[in-house]
Each structure stands twice: as C-alpha cells, then as structure tokens.
N, C-alpha and C positions, 0 to 999 in steps of 0.2 A: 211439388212439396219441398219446402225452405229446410236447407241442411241442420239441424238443431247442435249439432255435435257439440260437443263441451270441450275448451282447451283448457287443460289444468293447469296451473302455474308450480305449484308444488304437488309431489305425488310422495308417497309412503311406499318405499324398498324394502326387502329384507336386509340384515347389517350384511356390507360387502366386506371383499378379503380384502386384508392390512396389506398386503399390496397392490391395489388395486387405487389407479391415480384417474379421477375422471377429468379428463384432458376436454373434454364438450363442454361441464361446466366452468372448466377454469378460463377457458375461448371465451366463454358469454361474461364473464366477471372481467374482458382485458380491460371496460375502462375503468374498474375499480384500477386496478394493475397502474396503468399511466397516472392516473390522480393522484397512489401513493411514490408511483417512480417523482412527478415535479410535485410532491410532499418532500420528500427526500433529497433531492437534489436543488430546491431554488430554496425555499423556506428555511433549512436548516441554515444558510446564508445570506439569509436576506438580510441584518443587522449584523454583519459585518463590516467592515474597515474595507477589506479587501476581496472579498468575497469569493469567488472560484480561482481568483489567483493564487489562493492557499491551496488549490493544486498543484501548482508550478511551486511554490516557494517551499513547502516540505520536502520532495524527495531533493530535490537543492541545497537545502541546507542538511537534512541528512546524508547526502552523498560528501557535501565539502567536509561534514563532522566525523566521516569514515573514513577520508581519503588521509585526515591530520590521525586520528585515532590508531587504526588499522593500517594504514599504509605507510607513513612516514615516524612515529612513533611505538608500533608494535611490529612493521616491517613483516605487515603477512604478505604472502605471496599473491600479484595478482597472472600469474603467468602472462608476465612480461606484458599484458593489455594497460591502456591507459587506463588510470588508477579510475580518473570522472567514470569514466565510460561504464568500466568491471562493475563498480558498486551501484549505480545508476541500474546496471541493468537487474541487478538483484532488488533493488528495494523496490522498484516500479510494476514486478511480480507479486512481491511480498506482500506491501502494501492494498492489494485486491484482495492478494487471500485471507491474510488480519481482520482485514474489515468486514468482510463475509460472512466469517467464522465468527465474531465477535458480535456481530449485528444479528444474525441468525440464533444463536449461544440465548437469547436474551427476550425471542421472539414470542413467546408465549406471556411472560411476568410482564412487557412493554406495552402489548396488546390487551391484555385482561378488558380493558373495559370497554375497548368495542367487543373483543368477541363474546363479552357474556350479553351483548343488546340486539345486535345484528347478525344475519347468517349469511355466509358468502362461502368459499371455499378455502379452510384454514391456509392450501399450502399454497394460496394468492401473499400470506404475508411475507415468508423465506425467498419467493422468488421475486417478489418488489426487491428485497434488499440485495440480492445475486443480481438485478439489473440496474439499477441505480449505481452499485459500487463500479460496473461493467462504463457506467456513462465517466467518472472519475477516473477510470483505469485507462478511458479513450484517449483522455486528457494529459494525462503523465505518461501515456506509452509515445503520446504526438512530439513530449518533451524530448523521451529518448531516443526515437527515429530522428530527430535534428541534429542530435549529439552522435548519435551513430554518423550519420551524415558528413559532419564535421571532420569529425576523426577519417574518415574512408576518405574522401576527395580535396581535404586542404591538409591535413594531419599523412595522411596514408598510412596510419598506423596501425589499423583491422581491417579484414576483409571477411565481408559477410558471405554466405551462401546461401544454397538450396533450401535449407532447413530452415530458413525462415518461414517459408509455405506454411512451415506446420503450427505457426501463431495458435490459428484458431480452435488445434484440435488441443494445445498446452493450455491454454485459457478456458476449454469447455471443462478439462482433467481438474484443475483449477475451483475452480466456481462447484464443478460436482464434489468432488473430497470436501468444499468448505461447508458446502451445503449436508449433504449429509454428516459430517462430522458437528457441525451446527446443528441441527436437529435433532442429534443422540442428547446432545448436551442443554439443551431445549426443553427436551422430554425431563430430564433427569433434575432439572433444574425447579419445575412445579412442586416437588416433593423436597429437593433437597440443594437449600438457595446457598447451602456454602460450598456449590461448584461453580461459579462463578469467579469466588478469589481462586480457584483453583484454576482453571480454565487463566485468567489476567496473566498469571504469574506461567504456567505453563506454554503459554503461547510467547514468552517474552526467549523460554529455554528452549522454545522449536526452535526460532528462528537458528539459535547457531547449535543445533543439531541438522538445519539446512545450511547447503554452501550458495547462501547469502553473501558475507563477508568473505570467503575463502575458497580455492576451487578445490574441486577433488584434490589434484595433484598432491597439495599441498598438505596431504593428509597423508600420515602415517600406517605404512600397509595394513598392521594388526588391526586397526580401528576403522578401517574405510569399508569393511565389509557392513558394519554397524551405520554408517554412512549412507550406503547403497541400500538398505533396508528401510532407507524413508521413501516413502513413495512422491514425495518430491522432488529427490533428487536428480533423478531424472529428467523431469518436468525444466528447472533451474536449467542442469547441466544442456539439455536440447536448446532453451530459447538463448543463452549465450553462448554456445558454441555455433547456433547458425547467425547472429544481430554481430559475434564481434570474432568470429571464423581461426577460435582456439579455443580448447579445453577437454576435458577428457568425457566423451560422449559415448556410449553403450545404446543403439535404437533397442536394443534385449530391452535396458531398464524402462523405455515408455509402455514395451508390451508389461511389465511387471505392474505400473502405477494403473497401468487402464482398466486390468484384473482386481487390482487391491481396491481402487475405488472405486468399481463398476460398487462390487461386495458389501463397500463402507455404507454407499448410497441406497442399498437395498436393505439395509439394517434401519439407517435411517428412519428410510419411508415409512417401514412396519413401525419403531415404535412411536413415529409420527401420528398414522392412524390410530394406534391403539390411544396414545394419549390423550388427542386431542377431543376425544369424545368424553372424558371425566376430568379435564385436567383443571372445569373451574372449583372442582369442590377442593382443590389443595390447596390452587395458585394462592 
C-alpha cells in the first residue's frame, strides 16, 4: 500500500511569542537573503563612474578632511598616533554602523510593496542590510589593515596587539546595537514618519558623542563618564587600542556594551514582531 501522506507547504499556527525568531524558516529563505545581499551590493553601483571604488575613496577622503579639520586646524588630540591611521580607524567602524542603522531605520516604508504581495520571513529584510553593509565594511577594513600595516613596518609608529583577536566579537556588538536600534526605529517609523529627520540629524550628533574623531584621553574628567556611558565606546576604544596599541581601554566597558545591547536587541525584536504583523494598515 502507496504512502498517501500529504506534505503541506504552508500550515496554520497559533500567534507565536514577540520573541520568538524562527531561525528554520529564515535557513530556507537564505537564497532570498543572497539575491537581496547582490541587490545591494552590485546594482546599487552598477551606473557608476567608479563603482566599489567609492569604498576606498570615502573613508579617504574623509580621513584626509579630518586629519586638516580636527588634527591640524582644531588640534584635537590623537594620542600621539598617526593622525591617517587614528581617524581611519574611527570612521571605517563608524561608517558600518551609520549605514546599518540608517538602512535598517527605513526597512519597513522601503519595503512596503513587496511585503504587502509576497510572504517570506520579514526579519530576512534587516539582516540582508547587516550583511551587505558587513561585505563594504570588508572592503575599507582591507583598506585599514594596509595603513595599519604601513605605519607598523616602514613607519614603526603603532604597535598593534592581542586585542585584535577580538575583531569579530566588536563587529558582531556592532551590527547587533544597529540592528536592533534600526528596528525600534523601523517599528516607530510606520506610524510616525517624522523620526526619520530625527534619527538623520541624531545619528550625525552620535557620532561625536563617540570617540570617533577624539580619544578618551582627551576628554575632560567631569564629562568622560558621560562618554563611557555609550555603549560604543567601548567597542571604538577596543578595535584602536588593539589595530594601533594606544589608548585608554577598560575590557569592564565591552562587558558593559555586550549587556546594553544583548537588552537593545531584545527590545528590538518584540517590537519587530509585534509590528510587523499590522504595520501595512499605517505604512
């Protein structure tokens, strides 16, 4: 007797908990995932001039504009690091997490009209953009591993460490704060579209409440506690004190950012789910 059994392609659940991420369907959607990774990364430059070389030539000329700026003109301190190197290593951070946050920030309004046709698994659209940004970041991190490079064995003017190792656990810290701080602002944004200029203009004032452009050091005692209450700071202060082996480094403040964003990311999520289930009758 011939097995009759019925495979069902879609089944009918009860509603699951707002934390609850099905990681099995998001596997079976990966080649959705890769289609929108080379959507994002080839197509948005394909009619360019220059094309992925506008990876290389941004933080470049952003660095030479910070080095006249900040360095030689406002004479901020880089503790004694070369100036290319200091700011290089800040914006080559930055610049991942901006675009994360900003890409993520927008993910719902950008989206509307696939997700009001197609069904897939919403939170395939935030981590297309946490990996796509992840393939650029590979790109200008390769730029500042050269310049580190440079500096260490013909310059000898930094010396890198141990703490390099810990790249991948500052870049995962990274990508989860933008992602879930994207996603709060995602959510809030279907209802209420003038956080957006808020969010533009707010994300322009993080940056130099992060030490981006300036190290701890350089910071005035009453205020560096203020300082040390970003959870980036940390993050910052680790990837340049182990790529260019100075600056004022606390391992306490990674346990701090890993707590603050495990927290942020879990916020996220719930009002991700919650949203993402009414969020066409606003958009």
């Amino acid at each position: 007797m011939s097995d009759n059994k019925q495979v069902w392609t879609e089944e009918i659940k009860a509603e699951s908990s707002l934390l609850s991420i099905n990681f099995v369907e998001i596997w079976q959607y990966r080649d959705l995932l890769l289609m929108l990774l080379k959507r994002d990364f080839i197509t948005f430059y394909k009619q360019t001039i220059l094309g992925p070389l506008w990876f290389f030539v941004q933080p470049i000329l952003t660095s030479l504009i910070y080095v006249v700026l900040f360095g030689q003109v406002a004479k901020l301190s880089t503790d004694n690091l070369p100036q290319m190197a200091f700011y290089l290593s800040g914006i080559t951070i930055w610049n991942y997490f901006a675009d994360v946050l900003v890409k993520t920030s927008s993910v719902f309004q950008s989206n509307a009209s696939i997700f009001g046709k197609v069904y897939f698994p919403r939170l395939i659209m935030p981590l297309s953009i946490v990996f796509s940004g992840l393939l650029k970041f590979v790109i200008q991190f390769a730029l500042f591993v050269a310049v580190v490079l440079y500096y260490t064995f013909v310059r000898e003017s930094i010396h890198p460490n141990l703490w390099v190792l810990m790249t991948p656990v500052l870049i995962l810290l990274m990508a989860a704060f933008a992602l879930g701080l994207g996603m709060i602002f995602s959510s809030l944004t279907t209802k209420y579209k003038d956080l957006n200029f808020l969010l533009a203009f707010g994300i322009q004032l993080y940056m130099y409440a992060t030490p981006v452009i300036y190290p701890i050091s350089a910071m005035p005692d009453k205020y560096r506690w203020l300082i040390n209450a970003n959870p980036l700071t940390g993050i910052f202060e680790c990837f340049r004190y182990g790529y260019l082996g100075s600056g004022h480094f606390e391992p306490s403040s990674l346990i701090f950012s890993a707590v603050f964003i495990a927290f942020l990311l879990m916020i996220g999520v719930i009002i991700f789910n919650k949203v993402e289930k009414s969020f066409m009758d606003t958009v």
